[in-house]
Every structure is written in C-alpha cells, then in structure tokens.
C-alpha positions as CSV (number, residue, x, y, z in Angstrom):
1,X,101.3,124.7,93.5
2,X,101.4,124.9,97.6
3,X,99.9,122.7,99.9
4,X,100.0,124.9,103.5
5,X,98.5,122.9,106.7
6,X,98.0,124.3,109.9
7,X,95.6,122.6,112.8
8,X,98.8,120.5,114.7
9,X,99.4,121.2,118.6
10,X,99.9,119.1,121.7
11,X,97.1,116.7,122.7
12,X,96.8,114.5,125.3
13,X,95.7,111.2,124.7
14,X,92.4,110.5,124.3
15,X,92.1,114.2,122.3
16,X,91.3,115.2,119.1
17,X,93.0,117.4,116.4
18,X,91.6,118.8,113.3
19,X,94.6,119.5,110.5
20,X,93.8,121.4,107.5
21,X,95.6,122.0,104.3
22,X,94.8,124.4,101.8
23,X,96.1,124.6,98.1
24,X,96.9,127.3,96.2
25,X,95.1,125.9,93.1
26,X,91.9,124.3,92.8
27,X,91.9,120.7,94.5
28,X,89.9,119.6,91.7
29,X,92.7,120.0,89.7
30,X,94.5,117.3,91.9
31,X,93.3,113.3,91.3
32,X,93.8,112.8,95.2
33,X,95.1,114.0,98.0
34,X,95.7,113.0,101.7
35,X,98.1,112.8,104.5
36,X,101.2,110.8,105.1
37,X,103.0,111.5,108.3
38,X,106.7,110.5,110.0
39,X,106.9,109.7,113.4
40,X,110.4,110.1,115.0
41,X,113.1,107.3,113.9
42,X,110.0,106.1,111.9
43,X,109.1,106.3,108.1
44,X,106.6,108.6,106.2
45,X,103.4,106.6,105.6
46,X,100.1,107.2,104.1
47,X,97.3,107.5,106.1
48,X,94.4,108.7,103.8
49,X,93.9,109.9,100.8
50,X,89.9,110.6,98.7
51,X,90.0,111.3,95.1
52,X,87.8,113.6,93.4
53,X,85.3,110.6,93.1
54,X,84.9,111.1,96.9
55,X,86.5,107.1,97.5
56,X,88.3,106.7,101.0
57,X,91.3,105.0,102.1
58,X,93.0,104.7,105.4
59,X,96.0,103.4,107.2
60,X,94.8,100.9,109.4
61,X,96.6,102.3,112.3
62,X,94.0,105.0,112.2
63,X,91.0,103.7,110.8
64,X,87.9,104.3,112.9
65,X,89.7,107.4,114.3
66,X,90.8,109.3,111.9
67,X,88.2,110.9,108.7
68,X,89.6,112.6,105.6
69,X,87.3,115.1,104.5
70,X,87.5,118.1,101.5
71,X,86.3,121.1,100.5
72,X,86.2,122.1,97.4
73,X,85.3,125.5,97.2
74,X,88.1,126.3,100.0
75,X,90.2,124.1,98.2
76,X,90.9,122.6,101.8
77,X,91.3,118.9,102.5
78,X,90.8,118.2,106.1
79,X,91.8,115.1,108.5
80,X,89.8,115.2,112.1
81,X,91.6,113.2,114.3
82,X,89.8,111.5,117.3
83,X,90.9,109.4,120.3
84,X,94.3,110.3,119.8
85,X,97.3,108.2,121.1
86,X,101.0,108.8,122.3
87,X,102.0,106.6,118.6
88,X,100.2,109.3,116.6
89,X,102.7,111.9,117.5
90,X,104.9,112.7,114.3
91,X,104.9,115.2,111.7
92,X,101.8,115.5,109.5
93,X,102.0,116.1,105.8
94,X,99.6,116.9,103.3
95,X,99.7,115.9,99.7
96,X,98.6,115.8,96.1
97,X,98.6,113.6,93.0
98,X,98.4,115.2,90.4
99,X,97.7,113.1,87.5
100,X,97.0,109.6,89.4
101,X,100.4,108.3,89.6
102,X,101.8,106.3,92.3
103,X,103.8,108.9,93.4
104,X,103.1,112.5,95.3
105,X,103.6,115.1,92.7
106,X,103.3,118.1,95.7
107,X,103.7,118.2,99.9
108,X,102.9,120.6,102.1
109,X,105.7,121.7,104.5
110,X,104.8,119.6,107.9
111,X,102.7,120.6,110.7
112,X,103.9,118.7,114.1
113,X,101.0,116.8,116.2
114,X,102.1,115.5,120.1
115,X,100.0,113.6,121.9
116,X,100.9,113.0,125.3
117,X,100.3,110.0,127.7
C-alpha cells in the first residue's frame, strides 16, 4: 500500500492550501484515514482523521479551518486548509488504519506546508 500527497507550498498567512493524498488501494479498504503533521522541534500530531462511516475529528488547533474530505472513487482523502497561520508550517502526512487499531498501519512520505507572516 502507498499513501502519495502532493498540494503543500508556501502560503502567506491568511492563505489557504488544499493537500491531497492518494492510495494505491481502495480507501475503502482502510477504517480511517487523516493527517498528522510535525512542525520543526515539535512532535507529529493528528489533526483529522474520517472513517468510512464518514465521522470527523479534528485537532483543535485547526478546527474551524481546516476540513477533511474523501473520495472514494479516486481513492483520494483531501485536507483544505483555510486562514492559514505562521504555526501551521510543518511537514504534512497522510495516513491510514487499516483495521481500526490505535496505531497508523501506512504514511505517506511528507509534503512540506510554509506559511509565512
């Protein structure tokens, strides 16, 4: 399985993005998937993740700016990022769970978003 995102760039505040990541297998197949990202010195977190019920979570960091969205039949999750700000600059990953474990069973390999001030 490969998770492949493109989308990332250099924003300036206030901005928006659009990141997409597209699987090499059905996402259907996967019980979630989302996006975590590192910022520098900073550790990966989750920021959203929907399951194949459709349900929504978010980071509260980005909540009200940020929208996880799918595709099934491009087997493409996307995340449109709004009113961007210098903090959300880090390294975006996509991921999967496979079979609804706590843990990410695939990643994608990183695509970079700057926002500057």
């Amino acid at each position: 399985v490969q998770l492949v995102e493109s989308g990332g760039g250099l924003v300036q505040a206030g901005g928006a993005l659009r990141l997409s990541c597209t699987s090499s297998v059905s996402i259907r197949s996967f019980n979630a998937i989302g996006w975590f990202r590192q910022g520098p010195g900073k550790e990966r977190e989750r920021i959203a993740a929907i399951n194949d019920r459709g349900s929504t979570l978010y980071a509260d960091s980005v909540k009200g700016r940020f929208a996880i969205s799918r595709d099934d039949a491009k087997n493409t999750q996307y995340l449109q990022m709004n009113n961007l700000k210098p903090e959300d600059t880090a390294m975006y990953y996509c991921a999967g769970w496979w079979d609804g474990g706590m843990d990410v069973d695939y990643w994608g390999q990183g695509t970079q978003v700057t926002v500057s001030s």
